[in-house]
mmJSON file of the N, C-alpha and C atoms, coordinates in Angstrom:
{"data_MODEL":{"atom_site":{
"group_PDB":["ATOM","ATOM","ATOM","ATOM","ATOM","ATOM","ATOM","ATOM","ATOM","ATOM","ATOM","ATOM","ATOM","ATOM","ATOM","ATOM","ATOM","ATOM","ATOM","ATOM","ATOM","ATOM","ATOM","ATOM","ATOM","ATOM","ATOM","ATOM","ATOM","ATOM","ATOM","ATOM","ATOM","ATOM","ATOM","ATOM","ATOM","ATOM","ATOM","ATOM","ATOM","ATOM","ATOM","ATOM","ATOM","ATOM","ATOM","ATOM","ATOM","ATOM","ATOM","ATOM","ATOM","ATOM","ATOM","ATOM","ATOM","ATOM","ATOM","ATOM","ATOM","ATOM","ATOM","ATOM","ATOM","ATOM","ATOM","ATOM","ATOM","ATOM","ATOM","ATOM","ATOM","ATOM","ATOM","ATOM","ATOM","ATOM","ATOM","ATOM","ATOM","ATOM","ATOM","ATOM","ATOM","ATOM","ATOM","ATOM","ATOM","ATOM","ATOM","ATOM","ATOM","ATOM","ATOM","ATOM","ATOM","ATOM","ATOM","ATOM","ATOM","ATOM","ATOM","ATOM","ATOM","ATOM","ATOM","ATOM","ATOM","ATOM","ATOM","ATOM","ATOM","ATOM","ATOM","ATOM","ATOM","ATOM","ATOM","ATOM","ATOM","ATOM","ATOM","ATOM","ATOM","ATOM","ATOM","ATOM","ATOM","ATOM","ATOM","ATOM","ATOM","ATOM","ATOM","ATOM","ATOM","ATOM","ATOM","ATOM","ATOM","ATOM","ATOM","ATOM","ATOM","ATOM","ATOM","ATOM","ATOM","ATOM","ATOM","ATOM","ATOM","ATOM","ATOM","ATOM","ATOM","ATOM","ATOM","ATOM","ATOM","ATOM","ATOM","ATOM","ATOM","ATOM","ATOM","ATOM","ATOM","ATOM","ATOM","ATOM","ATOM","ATOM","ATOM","ATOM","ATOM","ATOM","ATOM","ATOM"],
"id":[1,2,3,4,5,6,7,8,9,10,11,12,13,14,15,16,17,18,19,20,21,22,23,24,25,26,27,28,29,30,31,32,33,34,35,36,37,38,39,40,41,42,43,44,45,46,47,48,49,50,51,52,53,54,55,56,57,58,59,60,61,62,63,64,65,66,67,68,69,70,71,72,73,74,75,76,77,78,79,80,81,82,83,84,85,86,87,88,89,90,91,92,93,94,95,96,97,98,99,100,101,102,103,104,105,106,107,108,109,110,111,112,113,114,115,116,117,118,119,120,121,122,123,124,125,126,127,128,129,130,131,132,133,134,135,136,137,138,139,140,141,142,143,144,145,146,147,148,149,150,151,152,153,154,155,156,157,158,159,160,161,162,163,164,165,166,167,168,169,170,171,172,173,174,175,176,177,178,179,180],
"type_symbol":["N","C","C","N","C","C","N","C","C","N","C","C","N","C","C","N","C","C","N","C","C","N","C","C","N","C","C","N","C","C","N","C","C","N","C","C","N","C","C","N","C","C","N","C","C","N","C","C","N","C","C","N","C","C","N","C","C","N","C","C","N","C","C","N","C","C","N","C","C","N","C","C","N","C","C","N","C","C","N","C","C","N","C","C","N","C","C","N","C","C","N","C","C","N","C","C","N","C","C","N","C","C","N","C","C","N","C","C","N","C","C","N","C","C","N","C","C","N","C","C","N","C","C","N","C","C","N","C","C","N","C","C","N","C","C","N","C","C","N","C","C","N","C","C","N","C","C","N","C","C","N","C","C","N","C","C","N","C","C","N","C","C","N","C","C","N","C","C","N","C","C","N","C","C","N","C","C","N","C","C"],
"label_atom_id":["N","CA","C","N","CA","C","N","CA","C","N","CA","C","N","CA","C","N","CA","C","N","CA","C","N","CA","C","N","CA","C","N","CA","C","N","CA","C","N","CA","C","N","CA","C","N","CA","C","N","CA","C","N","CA","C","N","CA","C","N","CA","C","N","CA","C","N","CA","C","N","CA","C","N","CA","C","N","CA","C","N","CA","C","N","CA","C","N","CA","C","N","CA","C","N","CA","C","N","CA","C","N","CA","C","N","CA","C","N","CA","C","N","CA","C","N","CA","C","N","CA","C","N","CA","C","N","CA","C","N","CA","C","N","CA","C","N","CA","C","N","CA","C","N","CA","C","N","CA","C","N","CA","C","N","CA","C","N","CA","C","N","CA","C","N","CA","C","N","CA","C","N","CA","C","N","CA","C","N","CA","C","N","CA","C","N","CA","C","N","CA","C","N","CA","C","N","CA","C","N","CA","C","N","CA","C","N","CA","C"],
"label_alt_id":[null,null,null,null,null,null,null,null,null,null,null,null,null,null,null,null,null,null,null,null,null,null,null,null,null,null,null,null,null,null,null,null,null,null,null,null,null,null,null,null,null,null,null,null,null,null,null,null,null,null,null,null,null,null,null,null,null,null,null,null,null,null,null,null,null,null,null,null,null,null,null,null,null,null,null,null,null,null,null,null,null,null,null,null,null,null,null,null,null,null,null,null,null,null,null,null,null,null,null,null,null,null,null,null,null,null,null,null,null,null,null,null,null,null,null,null,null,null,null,null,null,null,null,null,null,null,null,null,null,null,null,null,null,null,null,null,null,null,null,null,null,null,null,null,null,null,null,null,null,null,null,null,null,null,null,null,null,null,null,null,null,null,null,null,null,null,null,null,null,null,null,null,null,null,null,null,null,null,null,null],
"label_comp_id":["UNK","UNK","UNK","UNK","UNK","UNK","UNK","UNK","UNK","UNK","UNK","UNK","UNK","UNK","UNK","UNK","UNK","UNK","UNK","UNK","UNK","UNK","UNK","UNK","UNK","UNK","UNK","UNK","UNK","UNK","UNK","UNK","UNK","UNK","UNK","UNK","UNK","UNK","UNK","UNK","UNK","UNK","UNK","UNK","UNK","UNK","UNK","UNK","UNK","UNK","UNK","UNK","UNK","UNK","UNK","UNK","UNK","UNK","UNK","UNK","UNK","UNK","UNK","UNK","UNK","UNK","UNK","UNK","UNK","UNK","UNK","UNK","UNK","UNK","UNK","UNK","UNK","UNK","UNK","UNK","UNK","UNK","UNK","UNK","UNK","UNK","UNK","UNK","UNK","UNK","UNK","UNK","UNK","UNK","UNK","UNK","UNK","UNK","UNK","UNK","UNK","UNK","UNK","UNK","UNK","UNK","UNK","UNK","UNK","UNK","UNK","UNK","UNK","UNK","UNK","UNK","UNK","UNK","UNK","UNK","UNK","UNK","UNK","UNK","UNK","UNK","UNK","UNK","UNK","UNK","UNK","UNK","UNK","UNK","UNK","UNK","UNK","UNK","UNK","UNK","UNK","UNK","UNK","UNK","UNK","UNK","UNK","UNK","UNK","UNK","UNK","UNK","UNK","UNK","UNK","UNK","UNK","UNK","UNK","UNK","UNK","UNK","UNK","UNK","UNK","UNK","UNK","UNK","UNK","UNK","UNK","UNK","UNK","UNK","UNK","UNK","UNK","UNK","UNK","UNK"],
"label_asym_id":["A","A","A","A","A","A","A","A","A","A","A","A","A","A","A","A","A","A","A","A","A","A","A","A","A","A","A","A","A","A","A","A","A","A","A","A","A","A","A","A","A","A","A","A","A","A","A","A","A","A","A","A","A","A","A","A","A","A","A","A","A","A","A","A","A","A","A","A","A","A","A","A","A","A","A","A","A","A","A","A","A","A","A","A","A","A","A","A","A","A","A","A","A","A","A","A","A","A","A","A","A","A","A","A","A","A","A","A","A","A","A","A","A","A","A","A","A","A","A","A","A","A","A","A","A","A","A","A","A","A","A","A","A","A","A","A","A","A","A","A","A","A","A","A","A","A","A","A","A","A","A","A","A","A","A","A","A","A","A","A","A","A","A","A","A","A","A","A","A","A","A","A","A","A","A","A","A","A","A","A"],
"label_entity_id":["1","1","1","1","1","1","1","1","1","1","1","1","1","1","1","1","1","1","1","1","1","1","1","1","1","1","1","1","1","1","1","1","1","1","1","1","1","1","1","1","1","1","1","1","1","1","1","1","1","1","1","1","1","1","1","1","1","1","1","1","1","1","1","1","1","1","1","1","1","1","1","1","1","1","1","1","1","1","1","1","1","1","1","1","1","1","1","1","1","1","1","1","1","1","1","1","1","1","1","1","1","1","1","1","1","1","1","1","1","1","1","1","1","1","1","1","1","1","1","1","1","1","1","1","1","1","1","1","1","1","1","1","1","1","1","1","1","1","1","1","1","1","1","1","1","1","1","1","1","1","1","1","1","1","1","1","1","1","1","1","1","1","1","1","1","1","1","1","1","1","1","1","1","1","1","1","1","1","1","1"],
"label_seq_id":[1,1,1,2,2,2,3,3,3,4,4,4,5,5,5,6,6,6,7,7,7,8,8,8,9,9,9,10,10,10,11,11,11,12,12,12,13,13,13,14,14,14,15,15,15,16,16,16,17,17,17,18,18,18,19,19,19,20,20,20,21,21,21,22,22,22,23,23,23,24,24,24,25,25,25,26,26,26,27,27,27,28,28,28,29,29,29,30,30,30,31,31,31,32,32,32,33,33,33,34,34,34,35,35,35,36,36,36,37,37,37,38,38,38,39,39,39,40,40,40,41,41,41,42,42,42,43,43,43,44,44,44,45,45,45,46,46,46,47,47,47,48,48,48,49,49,49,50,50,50,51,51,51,52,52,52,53,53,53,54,54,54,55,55,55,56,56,56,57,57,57,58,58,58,59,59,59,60,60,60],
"pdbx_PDB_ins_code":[null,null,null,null,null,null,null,null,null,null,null,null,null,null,null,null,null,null,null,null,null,null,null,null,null,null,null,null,null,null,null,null,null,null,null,null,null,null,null,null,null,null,null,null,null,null,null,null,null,null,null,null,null,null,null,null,null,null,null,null,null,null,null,null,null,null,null,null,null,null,null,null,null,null,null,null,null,null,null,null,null,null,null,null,null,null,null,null,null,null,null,null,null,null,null,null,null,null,null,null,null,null,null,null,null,null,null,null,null,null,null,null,null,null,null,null,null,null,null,null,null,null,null,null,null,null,null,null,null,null,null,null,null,null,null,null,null,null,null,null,null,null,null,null,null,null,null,null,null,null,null,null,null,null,null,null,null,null,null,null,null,null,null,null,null,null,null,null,null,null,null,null,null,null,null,null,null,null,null,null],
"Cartn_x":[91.016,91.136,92.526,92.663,93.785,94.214,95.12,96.027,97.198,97.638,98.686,99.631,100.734,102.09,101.622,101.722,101.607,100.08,99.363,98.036,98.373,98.951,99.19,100.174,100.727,101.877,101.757,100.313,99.561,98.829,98.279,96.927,97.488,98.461,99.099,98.067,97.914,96.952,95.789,95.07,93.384,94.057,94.715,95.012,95.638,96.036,96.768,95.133,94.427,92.896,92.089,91.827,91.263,92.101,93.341,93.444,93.572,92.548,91.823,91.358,90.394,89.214,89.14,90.251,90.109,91.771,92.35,93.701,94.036,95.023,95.148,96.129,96.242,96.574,97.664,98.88,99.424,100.38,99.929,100.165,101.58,101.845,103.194,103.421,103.045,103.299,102.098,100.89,100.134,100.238,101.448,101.475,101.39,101.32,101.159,102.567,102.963,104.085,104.035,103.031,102.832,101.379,101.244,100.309,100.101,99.198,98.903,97.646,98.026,96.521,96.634,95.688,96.022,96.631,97.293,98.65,97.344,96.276,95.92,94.853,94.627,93.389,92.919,93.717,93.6,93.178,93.359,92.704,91.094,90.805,89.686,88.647,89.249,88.368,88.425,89.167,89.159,87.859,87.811,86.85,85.6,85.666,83.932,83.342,84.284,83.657,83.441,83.775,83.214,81.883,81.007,79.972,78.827,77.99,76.671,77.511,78.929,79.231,79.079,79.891,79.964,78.262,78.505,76.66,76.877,75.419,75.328,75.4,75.141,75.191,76.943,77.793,79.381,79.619,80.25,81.246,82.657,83.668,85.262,85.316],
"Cartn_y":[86.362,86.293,85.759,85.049,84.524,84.271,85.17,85.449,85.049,84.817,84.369,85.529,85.768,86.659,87.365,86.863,87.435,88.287,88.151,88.341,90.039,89.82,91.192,91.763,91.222,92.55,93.178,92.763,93.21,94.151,93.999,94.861,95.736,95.8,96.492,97.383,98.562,99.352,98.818,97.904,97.269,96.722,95.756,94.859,95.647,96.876,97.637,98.677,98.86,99.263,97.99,96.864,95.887,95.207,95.427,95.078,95.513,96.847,97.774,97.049,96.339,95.757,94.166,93.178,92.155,91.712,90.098,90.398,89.607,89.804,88.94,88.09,86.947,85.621,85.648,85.688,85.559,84.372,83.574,82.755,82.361,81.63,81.424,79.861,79.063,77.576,76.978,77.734,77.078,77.193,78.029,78.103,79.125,79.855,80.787,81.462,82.316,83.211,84.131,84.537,86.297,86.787,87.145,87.77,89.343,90.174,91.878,91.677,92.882,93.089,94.379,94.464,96.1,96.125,96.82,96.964,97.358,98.18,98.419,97.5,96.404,95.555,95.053,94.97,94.38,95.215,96.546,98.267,98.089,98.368,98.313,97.067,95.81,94.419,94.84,95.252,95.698,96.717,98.087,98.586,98.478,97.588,97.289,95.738,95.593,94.848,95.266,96.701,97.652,98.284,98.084,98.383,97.679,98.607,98.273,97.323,97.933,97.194,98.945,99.551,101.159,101.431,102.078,103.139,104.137,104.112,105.502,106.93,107.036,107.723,108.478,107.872,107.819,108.862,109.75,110.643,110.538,110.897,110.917,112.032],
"Cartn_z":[92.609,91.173,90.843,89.88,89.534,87.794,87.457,86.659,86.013,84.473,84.488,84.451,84.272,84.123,83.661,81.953,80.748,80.749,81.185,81.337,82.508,83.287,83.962,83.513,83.019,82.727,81.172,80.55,79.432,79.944,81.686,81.923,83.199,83.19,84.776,85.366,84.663,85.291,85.491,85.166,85.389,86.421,86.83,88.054,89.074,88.878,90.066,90.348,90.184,90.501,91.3,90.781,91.323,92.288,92.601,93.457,95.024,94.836,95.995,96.617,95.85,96.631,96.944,95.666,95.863,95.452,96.188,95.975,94.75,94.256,92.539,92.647,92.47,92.515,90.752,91.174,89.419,89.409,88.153,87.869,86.779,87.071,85.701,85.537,84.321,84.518,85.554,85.657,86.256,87.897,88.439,89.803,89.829,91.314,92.065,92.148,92.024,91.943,92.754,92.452,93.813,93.897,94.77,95.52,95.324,94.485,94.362,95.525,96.274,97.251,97.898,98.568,98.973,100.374,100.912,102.246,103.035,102.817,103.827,104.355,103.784,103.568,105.384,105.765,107.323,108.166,107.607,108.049,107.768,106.625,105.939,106.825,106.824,107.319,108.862,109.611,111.038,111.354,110.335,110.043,109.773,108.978,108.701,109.619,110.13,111.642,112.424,112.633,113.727,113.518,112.379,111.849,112.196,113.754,114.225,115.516,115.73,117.558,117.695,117.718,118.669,118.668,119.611,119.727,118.833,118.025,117.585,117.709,118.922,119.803,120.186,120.184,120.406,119.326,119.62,118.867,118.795,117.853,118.32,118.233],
"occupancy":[1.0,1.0,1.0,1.0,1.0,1.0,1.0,1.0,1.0,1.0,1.0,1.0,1.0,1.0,1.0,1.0,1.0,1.0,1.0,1.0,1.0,1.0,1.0,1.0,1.0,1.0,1.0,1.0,1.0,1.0,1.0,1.0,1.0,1.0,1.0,1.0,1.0,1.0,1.0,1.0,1.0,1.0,1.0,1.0,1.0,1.0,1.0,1.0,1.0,1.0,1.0,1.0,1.0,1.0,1.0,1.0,1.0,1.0,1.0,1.0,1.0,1.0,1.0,1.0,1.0,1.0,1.0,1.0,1.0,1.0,1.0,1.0,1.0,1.0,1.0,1.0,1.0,1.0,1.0,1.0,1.0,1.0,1.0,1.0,1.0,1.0,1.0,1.0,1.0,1.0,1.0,1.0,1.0,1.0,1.0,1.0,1.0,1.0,1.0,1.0,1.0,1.0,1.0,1.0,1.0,1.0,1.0,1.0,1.0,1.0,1.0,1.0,1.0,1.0,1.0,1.0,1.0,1.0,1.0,1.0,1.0,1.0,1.0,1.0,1.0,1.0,1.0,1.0,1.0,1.0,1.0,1.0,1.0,1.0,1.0,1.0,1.0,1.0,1.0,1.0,1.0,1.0,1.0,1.0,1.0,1.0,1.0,1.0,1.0,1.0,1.0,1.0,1.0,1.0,1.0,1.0,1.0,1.0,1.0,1.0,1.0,1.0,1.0,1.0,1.0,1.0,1.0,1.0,1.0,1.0,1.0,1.0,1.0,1.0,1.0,1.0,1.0,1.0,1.0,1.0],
"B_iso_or_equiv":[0.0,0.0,0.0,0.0,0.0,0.0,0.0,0.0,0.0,0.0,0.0,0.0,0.0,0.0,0.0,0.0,0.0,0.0,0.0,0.0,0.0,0.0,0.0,0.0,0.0,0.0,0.0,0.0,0.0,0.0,0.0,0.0,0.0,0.0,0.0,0.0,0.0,0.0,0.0,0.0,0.0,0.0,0.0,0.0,0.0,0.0,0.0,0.0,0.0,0.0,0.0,0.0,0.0,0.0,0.0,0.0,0.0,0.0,0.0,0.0,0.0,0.0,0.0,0.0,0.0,0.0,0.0,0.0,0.0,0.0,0.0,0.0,0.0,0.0,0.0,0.0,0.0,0.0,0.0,0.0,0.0,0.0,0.0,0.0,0.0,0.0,0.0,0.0,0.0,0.0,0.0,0.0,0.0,0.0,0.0,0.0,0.0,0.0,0.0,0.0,0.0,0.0,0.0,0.0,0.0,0.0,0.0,0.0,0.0,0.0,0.0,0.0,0.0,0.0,0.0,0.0,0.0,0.0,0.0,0.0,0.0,0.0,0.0,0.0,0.0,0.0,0.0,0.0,0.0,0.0,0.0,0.0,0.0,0.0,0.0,0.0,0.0,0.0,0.0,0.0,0.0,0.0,0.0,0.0,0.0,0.0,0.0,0.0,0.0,0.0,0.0,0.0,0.0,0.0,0.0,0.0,0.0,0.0,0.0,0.0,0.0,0.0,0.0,0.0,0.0,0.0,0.0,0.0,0.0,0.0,0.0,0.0,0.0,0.0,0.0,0.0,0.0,0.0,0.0,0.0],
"pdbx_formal_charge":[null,null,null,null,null,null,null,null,null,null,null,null,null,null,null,null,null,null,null,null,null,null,null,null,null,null,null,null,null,null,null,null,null,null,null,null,null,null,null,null,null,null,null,null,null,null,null,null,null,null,null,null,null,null,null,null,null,null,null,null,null,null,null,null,null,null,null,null,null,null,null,null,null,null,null,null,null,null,null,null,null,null,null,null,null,null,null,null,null,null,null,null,null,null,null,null,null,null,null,null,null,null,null,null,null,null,null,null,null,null,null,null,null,null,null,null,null,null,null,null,null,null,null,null,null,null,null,null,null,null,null,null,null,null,null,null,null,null,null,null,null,null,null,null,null,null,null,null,null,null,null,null,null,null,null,null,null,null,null,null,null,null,null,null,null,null,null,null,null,null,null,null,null,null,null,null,null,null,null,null],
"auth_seq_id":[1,1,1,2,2,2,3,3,3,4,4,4,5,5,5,6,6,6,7,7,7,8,8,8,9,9,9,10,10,10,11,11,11,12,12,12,13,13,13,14,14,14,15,15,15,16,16,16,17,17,17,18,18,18,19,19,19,20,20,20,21,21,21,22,22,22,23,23,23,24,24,24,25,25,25,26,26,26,27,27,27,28,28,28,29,29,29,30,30,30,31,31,31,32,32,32,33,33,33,34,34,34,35,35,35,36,36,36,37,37,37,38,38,38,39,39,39,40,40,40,41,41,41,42,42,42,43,43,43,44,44,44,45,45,45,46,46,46,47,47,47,48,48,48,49,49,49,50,50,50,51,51,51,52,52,52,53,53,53,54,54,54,55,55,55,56,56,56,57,57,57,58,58,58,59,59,59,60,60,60],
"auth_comp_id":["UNK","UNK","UNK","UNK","UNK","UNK","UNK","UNK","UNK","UNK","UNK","UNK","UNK","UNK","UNK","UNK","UNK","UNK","UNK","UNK","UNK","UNK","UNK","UNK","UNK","UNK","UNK","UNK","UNK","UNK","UNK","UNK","UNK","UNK","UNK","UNK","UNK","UNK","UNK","UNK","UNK","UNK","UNK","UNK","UNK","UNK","UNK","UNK","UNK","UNK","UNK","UNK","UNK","UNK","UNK","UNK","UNK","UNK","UNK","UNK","UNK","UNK","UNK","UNK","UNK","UNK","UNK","UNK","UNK","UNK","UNK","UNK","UNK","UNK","UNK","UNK","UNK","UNK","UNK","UNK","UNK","UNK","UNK","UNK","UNK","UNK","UNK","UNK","UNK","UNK","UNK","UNK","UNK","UNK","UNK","UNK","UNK","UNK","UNK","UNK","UNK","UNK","UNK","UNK","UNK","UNK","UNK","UNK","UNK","UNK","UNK","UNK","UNK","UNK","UNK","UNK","UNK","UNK","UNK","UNK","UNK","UNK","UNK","UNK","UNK","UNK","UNK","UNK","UNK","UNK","UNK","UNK","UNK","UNK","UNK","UNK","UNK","UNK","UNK","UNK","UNK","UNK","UNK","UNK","UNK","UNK","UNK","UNK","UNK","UNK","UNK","UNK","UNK","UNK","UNK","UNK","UNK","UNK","UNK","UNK","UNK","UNK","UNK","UNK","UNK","UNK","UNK","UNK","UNK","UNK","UNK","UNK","UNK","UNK","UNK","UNK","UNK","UNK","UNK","UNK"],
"auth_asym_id":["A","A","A","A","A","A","A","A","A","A","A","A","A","A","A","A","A","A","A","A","A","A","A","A","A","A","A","A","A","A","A","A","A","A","A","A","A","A","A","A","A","A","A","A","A","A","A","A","A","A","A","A","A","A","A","A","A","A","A","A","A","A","A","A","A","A","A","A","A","A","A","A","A","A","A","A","A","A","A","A","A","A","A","A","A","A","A","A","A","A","A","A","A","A","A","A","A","A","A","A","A","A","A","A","A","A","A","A","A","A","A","A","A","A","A","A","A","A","A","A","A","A","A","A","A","A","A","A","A","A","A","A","A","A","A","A","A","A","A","A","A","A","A","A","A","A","A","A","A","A","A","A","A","A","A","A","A","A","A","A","A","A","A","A","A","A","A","A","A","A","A","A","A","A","A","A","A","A","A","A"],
"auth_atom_id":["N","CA","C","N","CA","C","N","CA","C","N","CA","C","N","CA","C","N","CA","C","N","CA","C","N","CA","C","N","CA","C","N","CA","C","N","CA","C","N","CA","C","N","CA","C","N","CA","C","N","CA","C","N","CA","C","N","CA","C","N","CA","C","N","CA","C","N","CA","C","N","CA","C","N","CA","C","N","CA","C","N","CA","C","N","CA","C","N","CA","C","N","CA","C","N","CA","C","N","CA","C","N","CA","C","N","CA","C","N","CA","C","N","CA","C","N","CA","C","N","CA","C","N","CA","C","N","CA","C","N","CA","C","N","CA","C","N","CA","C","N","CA","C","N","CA","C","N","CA","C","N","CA","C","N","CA","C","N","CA","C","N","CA","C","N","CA","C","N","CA","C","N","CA","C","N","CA","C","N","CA","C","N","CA","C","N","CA","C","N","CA","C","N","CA","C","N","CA","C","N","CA","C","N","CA","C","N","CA","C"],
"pdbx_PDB_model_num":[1,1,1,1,1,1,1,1,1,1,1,1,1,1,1,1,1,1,1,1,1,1,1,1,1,1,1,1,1,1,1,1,1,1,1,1,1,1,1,1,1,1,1,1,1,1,1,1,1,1,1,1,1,1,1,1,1,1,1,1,1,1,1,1,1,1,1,1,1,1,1,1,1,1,1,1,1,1,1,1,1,1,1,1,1,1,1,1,1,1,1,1,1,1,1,1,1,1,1,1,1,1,1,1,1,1,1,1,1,1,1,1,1,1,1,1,1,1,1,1,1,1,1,1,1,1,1,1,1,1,1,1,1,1,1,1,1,1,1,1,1,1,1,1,1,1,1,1,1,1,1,1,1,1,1,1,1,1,1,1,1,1,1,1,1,1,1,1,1,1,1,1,1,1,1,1,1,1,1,1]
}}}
């Protein structure tokens, strides 16, 4: 998703929620400025690629 400035720093709290799940692209003058996303996101995608490799069977 991609955002201008002014546009997030009107909605801080909506874009600091959405950017759980997806990362936000903010804009100023038409460019890219910075990047909101979640720290643990590389956790999460590591995770749900492990979904239907382990046996069912497997306990921790």
């Amino acid at each position: 998703m991609s955002i201008t400035a002014t546009e997030f720093k009107s909605n801080l709290g909506k874009y600091l929620l959405l950017a759980a799940t997806e990362d936000i692209f903010i804009t100023r003058n038409g460019k890219v400025v910075a990047k909101l996303s979640n720290p643990n996101q590389d956790r999460v995608d590591i995770a749900r690629s492990l979904f239907g490799v382990l046996p069912a069977d497997m306990t921790f």
